[in-house]
PyMOL Python script that loads the backbone (N, CA, C, O; Angstrom):
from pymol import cmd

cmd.read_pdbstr("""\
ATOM      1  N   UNK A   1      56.014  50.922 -44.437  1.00  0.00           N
ATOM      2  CA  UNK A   1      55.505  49.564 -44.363  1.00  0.00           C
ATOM      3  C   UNK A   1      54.253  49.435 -45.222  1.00  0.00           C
ATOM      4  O   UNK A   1      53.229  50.110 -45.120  1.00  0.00           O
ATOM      5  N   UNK A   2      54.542  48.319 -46.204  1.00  0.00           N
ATOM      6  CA  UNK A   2      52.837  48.660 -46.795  1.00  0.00           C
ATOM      7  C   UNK A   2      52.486  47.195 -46.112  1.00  0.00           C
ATOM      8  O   UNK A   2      53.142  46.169 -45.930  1.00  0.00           O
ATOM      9  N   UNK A   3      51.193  47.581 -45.837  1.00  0.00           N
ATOM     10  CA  UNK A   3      49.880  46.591 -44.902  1.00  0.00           C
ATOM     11  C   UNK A   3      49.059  45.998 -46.894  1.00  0.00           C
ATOM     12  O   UNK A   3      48.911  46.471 -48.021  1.00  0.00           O
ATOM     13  N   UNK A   4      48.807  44.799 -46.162  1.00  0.00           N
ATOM     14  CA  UNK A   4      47.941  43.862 -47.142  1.00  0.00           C
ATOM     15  C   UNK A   4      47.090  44.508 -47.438  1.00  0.00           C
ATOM     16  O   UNK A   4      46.911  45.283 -46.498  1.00  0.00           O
ATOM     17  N   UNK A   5      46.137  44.770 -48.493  1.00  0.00           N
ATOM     18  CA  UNK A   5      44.928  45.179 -49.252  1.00  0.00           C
ATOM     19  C   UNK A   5      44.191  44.095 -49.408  1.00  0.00           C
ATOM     20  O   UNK A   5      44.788  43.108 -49.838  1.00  0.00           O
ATOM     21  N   UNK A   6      42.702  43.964 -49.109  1.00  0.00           N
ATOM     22  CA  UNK A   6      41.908  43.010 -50.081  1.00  0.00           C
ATOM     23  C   UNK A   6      40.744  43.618 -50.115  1.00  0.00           C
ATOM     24  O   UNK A   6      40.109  44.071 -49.162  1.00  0.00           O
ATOM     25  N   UNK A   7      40.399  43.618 -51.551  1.00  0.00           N
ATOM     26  CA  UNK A   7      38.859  44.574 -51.490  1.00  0.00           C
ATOM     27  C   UNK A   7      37.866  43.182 -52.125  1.00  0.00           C
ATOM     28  O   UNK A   7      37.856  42.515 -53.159  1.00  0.00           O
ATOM     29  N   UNK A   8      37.159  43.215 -50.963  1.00  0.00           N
ATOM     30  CA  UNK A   8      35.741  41.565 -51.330  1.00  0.00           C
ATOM     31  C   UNK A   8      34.575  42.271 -52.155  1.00  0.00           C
ATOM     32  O   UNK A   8      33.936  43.139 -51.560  1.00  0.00           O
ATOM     33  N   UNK A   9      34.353  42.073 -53.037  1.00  0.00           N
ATOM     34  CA  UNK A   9      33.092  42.473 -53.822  1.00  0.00           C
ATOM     35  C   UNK A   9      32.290  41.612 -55.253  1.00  0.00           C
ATOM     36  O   UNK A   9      32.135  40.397 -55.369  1.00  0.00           O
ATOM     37  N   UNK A  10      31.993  42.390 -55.948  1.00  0.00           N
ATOM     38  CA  UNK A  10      31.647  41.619 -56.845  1.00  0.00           C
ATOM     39  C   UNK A  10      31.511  43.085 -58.577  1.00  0.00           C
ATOM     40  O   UNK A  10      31.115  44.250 -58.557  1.00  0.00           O
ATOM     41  N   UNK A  11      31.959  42.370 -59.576  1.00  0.00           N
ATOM     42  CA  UNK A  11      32.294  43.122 -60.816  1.00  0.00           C
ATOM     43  C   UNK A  11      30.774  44.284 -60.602  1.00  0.00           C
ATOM     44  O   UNK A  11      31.029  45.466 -60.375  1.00  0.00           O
ATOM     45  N   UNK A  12      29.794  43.995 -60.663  1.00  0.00           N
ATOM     46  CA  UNK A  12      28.754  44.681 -60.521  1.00  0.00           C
ATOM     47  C   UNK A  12      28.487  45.737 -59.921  1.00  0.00           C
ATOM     48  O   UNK A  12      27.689  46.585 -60.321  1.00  0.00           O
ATOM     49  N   UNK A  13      29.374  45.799 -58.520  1.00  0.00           N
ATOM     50  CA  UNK A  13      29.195  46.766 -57.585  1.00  0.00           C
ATOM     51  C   UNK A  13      29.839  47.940 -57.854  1.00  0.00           C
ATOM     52  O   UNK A  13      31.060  47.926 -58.012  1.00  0.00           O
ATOM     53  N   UNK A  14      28.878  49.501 -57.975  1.00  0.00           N
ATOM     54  CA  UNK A  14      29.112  50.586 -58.284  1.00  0.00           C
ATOM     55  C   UNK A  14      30.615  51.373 -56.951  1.00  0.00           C
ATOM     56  O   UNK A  14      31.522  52.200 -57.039  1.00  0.00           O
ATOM     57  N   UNK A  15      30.073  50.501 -55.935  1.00  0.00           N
ATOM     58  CA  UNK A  15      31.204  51.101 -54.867  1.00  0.00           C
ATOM     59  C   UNK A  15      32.325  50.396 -54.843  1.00  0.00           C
ATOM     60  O   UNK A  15      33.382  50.888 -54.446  1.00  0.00           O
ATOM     61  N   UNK A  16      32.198  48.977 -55.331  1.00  0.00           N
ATOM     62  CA  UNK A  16      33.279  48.317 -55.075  1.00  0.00           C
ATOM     63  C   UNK A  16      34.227  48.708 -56.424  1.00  0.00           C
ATOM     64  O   UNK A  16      35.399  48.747 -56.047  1.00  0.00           O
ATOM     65  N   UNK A  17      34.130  48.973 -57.692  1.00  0.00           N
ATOM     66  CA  UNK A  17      34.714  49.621 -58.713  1.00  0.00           C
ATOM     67  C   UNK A  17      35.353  51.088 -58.195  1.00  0.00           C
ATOM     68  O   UNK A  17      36.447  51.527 -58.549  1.00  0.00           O
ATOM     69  N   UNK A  18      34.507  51.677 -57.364  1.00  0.00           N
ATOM     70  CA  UNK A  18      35.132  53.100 -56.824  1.00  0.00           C
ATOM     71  C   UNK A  18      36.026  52.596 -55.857  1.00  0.00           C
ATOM     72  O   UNK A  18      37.132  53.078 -56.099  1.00  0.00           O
ATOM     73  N   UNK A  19      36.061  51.937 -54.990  1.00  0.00           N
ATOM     74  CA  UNK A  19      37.056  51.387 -53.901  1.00  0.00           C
ATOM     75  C   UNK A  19      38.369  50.875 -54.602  1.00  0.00           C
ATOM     76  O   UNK A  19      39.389  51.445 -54.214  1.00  0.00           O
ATOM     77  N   UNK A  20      38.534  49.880 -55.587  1.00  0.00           N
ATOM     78  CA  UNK A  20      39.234  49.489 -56.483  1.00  0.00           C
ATOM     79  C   UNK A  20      39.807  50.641 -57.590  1.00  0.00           C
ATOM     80  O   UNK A  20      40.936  50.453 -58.045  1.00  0.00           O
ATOM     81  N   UNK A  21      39.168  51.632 -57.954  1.00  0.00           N
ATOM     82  CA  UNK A  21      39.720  53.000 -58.285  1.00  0.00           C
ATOM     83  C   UNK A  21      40.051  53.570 -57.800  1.00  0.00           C
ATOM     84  O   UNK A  21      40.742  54.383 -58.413  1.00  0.00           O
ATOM     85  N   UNK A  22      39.938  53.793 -56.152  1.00  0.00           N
ATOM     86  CA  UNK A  22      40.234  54.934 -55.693  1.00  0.00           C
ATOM     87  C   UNK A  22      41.565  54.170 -55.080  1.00  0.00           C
ATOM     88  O   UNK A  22      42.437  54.981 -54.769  1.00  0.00           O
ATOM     89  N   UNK A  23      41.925  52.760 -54.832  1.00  0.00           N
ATOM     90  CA  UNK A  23      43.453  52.534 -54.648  1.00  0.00           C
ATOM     91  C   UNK A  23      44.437  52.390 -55.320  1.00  0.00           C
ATOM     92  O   UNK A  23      45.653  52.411 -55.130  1.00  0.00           O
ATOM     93  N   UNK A  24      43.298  52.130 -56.724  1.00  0.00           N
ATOM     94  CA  UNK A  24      44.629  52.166 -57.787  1.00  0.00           C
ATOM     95  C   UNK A  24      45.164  54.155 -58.466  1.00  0.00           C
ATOM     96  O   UNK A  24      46.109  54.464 -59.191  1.00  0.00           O
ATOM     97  N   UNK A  25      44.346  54.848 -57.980  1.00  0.00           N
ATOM     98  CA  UNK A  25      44.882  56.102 -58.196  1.00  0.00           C
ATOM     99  C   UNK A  25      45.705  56.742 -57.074  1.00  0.00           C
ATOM    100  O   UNK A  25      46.309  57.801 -57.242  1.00  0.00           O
ATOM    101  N   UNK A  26      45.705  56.024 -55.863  1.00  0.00           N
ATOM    102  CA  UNK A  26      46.791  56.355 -54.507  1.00  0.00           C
ATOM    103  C   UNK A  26      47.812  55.428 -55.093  1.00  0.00           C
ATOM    104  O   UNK A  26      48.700  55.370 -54.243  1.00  0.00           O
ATOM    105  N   UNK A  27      48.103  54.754 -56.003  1.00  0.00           N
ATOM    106  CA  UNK A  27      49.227  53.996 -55.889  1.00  0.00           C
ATOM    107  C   UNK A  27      49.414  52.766 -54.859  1.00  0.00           C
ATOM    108  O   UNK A  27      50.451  52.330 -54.359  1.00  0.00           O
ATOM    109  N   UNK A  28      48.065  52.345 -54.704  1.00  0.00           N
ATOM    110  CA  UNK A  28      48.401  51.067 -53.406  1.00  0.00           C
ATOM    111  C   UNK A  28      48.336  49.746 -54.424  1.00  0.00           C
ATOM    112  O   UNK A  28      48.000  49.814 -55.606  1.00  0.00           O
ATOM    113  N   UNK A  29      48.601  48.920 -53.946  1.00  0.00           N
ATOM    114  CA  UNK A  29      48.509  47.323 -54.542  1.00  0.00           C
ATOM    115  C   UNK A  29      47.087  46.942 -53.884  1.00  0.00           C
ATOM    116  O   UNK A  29      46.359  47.594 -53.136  1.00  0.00           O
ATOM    117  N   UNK A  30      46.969  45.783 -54.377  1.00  0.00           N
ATOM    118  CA  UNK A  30      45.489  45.158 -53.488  1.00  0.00           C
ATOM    119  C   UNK A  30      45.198  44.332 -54.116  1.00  0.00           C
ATOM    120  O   UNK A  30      45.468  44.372 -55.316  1.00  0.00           O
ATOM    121  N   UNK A  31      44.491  43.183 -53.525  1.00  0.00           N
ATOM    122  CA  UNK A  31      44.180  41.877 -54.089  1.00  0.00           C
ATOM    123  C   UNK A  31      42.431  42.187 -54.186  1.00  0.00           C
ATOM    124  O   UNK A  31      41.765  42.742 -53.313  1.00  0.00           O
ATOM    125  N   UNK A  32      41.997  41.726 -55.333  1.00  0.00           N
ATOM    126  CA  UNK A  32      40.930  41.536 -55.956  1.00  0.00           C
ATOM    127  C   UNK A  32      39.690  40.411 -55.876  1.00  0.00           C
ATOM    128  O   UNK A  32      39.370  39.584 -56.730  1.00  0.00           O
ATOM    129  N   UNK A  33      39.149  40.641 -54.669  1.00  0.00           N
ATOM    130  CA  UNK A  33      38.428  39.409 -54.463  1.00  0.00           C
ATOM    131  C   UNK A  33      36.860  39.329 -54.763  1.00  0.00           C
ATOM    132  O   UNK A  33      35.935  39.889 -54.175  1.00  0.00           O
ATOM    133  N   UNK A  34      36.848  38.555 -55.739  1.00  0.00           N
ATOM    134  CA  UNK A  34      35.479  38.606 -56.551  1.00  0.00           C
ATOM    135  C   UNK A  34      34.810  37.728 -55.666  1.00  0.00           C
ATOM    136  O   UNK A  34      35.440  36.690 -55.467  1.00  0.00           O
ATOM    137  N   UNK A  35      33.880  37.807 -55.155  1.00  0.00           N
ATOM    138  CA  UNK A  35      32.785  36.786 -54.278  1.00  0.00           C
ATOM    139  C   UNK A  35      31.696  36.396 -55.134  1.00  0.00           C
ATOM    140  O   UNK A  35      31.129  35.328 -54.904  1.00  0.00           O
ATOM    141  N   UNK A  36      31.321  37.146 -56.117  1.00  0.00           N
ATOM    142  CA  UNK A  36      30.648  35.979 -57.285  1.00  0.00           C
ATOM    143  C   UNK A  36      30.983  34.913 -57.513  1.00  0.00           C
ATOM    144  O   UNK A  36      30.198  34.002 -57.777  1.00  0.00           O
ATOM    145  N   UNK A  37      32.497  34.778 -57.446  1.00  0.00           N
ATOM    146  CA  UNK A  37      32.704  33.518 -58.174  1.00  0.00           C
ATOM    147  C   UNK A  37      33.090  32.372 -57.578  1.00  0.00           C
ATOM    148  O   UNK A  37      33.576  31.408 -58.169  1.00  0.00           O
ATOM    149  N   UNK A  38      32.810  32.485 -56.010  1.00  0.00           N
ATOM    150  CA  UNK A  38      32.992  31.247 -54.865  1.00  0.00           C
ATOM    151  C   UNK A  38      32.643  31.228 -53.780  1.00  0.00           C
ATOM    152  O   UNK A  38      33.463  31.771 -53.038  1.00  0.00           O
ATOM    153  N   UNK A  39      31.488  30.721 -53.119  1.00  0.00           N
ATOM    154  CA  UNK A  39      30.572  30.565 -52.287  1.00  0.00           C
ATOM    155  C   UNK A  39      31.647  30.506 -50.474  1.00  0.00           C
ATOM    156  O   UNK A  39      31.274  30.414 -49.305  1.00  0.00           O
ATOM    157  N   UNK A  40      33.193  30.631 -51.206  1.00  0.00           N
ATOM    158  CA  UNK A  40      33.826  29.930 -49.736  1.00  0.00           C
ATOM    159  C   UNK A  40      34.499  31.397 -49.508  1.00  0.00           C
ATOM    160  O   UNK A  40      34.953  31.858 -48.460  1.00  0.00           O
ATOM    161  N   UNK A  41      34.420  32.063 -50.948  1.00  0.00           N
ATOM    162  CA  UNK A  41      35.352  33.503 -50.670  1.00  0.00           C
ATOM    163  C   UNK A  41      34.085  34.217 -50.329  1.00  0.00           C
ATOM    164  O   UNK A  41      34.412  34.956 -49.401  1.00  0.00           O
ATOM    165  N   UNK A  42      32.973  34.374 -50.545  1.00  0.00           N
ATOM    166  CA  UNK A  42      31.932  34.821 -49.946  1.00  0.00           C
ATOM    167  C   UNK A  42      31.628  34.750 -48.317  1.00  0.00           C
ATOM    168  O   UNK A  42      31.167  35.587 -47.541  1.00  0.00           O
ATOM    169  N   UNK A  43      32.172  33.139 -48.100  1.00  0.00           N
ATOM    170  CA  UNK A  43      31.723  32.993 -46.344  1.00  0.00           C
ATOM    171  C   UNK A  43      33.459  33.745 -46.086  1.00  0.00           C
ATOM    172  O   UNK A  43      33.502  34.960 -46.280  1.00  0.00           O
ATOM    173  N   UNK A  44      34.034  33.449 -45.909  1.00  0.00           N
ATOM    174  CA  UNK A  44      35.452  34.206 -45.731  1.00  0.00           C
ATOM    175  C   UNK A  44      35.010  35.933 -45.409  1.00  0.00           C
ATOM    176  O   UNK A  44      35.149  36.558 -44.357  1.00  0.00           O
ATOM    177  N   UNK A  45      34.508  36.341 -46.574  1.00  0.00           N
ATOM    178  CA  UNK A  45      34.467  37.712 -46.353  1.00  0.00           C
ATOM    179  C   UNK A  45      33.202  38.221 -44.978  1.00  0.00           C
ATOM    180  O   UNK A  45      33.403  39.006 -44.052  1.00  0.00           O
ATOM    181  N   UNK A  46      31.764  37.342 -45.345  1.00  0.00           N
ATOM    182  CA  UNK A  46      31.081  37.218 -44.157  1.00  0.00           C
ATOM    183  C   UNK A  46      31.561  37.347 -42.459  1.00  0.00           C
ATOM    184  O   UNK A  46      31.203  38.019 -41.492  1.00  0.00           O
ATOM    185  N   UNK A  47      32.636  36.228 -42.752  1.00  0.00           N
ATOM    186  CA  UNK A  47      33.221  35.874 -41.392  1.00  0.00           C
ATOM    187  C   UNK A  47      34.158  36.746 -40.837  1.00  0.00           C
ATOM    188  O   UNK A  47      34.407  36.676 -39.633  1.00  0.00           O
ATOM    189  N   UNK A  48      34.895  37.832 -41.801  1.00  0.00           N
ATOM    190  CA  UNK A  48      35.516  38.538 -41.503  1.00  0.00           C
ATOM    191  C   UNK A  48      35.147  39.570 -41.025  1.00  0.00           C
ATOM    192  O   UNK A  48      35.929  40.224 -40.334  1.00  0.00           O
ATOM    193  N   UNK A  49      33.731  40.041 -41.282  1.00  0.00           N
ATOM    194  CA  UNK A  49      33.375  41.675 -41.547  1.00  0.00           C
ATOM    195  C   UNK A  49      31.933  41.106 -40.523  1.00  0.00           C
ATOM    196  O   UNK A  49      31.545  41.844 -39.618  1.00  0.00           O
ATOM    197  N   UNK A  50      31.235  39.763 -40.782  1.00  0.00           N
ATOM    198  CA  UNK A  50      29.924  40.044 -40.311  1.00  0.00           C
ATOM    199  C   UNK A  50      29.009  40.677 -41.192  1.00  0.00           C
ATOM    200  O   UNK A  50      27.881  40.741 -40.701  1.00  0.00           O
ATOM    201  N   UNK A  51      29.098  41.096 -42.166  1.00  0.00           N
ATOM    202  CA  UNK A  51      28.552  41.533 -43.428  1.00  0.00           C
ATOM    203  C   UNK A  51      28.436  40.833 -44.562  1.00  0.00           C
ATOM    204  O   UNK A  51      29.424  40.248 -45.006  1.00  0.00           O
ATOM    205  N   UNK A  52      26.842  40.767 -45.404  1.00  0.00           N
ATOM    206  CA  UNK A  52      26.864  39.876 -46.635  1.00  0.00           C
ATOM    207  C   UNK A  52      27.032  41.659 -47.298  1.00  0.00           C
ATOM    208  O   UNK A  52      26.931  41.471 -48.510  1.00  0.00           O
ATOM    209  N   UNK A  53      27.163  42.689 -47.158  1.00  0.00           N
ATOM    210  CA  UNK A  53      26.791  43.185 -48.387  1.00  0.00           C
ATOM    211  C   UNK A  53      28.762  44.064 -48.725  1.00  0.00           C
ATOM    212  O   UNK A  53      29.645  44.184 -47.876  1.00  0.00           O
ATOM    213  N   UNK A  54      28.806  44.382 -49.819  1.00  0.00           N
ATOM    214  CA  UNK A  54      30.001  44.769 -50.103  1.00  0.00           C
ATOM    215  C   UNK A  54      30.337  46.189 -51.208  1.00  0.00           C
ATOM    216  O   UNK A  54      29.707  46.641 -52.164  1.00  0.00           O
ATOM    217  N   UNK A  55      31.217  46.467 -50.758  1.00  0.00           N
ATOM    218  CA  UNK A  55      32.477  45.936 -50.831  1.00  0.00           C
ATOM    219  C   UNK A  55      32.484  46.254 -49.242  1.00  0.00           C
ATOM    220  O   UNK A  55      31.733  46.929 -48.539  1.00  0.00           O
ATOM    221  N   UNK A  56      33.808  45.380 -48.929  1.00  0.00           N
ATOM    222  CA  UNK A  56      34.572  44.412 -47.470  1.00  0.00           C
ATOM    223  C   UNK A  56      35.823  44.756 -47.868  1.00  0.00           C
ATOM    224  O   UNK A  56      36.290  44.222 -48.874  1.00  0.00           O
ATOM    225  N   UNK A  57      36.652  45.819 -47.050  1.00  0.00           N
ATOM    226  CA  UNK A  57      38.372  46.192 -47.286  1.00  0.00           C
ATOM    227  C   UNK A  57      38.945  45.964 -46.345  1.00  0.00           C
ATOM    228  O   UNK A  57      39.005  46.696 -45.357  1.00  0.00           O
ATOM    229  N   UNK A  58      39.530  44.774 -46.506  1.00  0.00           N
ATOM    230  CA  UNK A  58      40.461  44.562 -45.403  1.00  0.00           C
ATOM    231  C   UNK A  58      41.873  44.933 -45.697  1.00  0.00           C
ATOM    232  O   UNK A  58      42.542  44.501 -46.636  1.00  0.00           O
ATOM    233  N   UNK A  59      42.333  45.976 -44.581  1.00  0.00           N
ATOM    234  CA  UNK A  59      43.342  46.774 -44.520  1.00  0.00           C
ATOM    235  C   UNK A  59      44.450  46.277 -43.309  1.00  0.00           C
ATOM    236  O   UNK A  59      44.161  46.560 -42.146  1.00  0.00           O
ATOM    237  N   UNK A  60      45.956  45.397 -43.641  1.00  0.00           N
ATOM    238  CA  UNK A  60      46.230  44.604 -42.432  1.00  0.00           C
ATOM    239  C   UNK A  60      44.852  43.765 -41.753  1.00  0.00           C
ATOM    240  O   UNK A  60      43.892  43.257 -42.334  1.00  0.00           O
ATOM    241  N   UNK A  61      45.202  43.852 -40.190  1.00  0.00           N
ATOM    242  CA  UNK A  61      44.018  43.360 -39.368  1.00  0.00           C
ATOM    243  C   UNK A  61      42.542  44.219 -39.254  1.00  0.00           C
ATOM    244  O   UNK A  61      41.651  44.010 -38.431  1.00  0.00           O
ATOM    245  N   UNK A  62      42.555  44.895 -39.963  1.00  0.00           N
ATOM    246  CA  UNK A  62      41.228  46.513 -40.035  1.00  0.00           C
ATOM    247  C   UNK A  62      40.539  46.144 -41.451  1.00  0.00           C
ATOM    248  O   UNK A  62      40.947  45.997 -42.603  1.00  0.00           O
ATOM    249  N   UNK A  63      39.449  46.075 -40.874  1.00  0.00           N
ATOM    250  CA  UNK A  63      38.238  45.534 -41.925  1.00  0.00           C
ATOM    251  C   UNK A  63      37.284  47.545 -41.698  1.00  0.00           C
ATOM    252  O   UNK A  63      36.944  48.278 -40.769  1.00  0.00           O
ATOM    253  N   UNK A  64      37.260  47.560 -43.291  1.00  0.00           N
ATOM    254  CA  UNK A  64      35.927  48.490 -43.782  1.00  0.00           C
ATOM    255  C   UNK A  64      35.019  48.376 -44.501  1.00  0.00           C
ATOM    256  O   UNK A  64      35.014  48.275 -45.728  1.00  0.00           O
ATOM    257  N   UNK A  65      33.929  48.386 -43.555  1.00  0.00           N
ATOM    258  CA  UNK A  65      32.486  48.413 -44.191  1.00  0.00           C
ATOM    259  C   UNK A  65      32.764  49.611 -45.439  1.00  0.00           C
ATOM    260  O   UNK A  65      33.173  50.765 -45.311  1.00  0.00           O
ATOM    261  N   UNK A  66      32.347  48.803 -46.757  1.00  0.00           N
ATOM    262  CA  UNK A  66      31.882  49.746 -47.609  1.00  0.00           C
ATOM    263  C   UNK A  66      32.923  50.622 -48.216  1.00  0.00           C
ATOM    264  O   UNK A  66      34.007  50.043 -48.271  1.00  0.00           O
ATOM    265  N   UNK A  67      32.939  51.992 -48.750  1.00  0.00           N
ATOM    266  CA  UNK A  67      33.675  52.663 -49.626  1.00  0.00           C
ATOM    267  C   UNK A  67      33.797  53.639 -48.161  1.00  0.00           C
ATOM    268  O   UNK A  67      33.136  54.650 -48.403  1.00  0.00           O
ATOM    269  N   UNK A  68      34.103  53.691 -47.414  1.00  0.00           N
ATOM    270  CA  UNK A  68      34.674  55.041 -46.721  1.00  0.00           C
ATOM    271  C   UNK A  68      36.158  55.558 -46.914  1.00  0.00           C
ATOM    272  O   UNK A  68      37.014  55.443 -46.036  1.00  0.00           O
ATOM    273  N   UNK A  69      36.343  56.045 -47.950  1.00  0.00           N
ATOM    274  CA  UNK A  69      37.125  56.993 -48.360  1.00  0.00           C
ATOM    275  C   UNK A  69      38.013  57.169 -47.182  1.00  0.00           C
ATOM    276  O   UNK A  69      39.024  56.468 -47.139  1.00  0.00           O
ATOM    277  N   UNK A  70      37.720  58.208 -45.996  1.00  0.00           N
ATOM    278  CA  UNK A  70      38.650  58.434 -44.890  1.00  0.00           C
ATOM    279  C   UNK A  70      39.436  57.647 -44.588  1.00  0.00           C
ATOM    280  O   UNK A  70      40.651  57.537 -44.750  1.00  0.00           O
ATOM    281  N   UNK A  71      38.273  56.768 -43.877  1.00  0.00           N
ATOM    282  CA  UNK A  71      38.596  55.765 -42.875  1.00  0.00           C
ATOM    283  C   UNK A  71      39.693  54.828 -44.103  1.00  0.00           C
ATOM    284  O   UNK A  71      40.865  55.166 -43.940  1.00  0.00           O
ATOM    285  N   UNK A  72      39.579  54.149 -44.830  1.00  0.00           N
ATOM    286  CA  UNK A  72      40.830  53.759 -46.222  1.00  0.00           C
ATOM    287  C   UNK A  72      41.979  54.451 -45.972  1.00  0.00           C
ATOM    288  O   UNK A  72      43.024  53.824 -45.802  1.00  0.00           O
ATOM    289  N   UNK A  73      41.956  55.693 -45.919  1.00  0.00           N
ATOM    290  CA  UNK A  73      42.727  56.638 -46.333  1.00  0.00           C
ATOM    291  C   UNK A  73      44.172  56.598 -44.928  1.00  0.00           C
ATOM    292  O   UNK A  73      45.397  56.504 -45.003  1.00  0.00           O
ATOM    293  N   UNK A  74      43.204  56.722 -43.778  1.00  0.00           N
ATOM    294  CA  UNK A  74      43.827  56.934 -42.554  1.00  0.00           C
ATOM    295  C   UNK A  74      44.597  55.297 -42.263  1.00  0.00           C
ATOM    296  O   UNK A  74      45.695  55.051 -41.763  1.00  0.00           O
ATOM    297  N   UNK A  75      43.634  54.441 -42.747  1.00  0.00           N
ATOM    298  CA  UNK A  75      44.134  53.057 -42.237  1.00  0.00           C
ATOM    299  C   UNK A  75      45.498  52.489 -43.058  1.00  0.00           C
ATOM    300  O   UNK A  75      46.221  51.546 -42.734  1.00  0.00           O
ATOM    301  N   UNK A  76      45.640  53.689 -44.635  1.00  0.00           N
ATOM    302  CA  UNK A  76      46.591  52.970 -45.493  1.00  0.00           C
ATOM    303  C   UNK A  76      47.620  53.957 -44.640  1.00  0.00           C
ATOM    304  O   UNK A  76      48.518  53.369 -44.038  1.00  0.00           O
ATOM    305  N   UNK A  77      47.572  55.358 -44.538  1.00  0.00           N
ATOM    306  CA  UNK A  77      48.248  56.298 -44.153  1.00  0.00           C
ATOM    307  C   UNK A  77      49.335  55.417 -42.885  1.00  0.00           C
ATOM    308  O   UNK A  77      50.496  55.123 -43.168  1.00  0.00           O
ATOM    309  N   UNK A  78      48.464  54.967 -40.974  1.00  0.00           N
ATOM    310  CA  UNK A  78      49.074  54.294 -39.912  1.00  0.00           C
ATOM    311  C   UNK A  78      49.822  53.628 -40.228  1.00  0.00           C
ATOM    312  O   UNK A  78      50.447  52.964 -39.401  1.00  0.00           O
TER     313      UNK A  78
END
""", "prot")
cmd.dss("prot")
cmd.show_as("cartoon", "prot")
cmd.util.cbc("prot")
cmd.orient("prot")
């Protein structure tokens, strides 16, 4: 079963480029959500996570703070 990907960040971010690398070298898909560029995909990601800072991976219904590798790993794995 593959579960939805969305990684919230912005082009700038050193982790959010590693998060976005590190799924495109597992072979996962994932949607690309730039929050620079819309104040509503910004509150979206806020509202989801409770967090302004990013990257925000929402995995299915499982939101990750930040680049945690594992926790990604285990949530694409379930």
């Amino acid at each position: 079963m593959n579960k939805k990907v969305k990684v919230y960040g912005v082009p700038t971010c050193p982790f959010c480029n590693r998060t976005k690398k590190f799924l495109k070298d597992k072979g996962f898909d994932f949607e690309d959500v730039d929050i620079s560029l819309s104040q509503d995909l910004a509150k979206e990601m806020i509202k989801k996570s409770g967090q302004m800072s990013v990257p925000v991976i929402e995995i299915g219904e499982e939101i990750v703070i930040g680049f945690d590798k594992e926790k990604i790993e285990a949530l694409l794995r379930s």
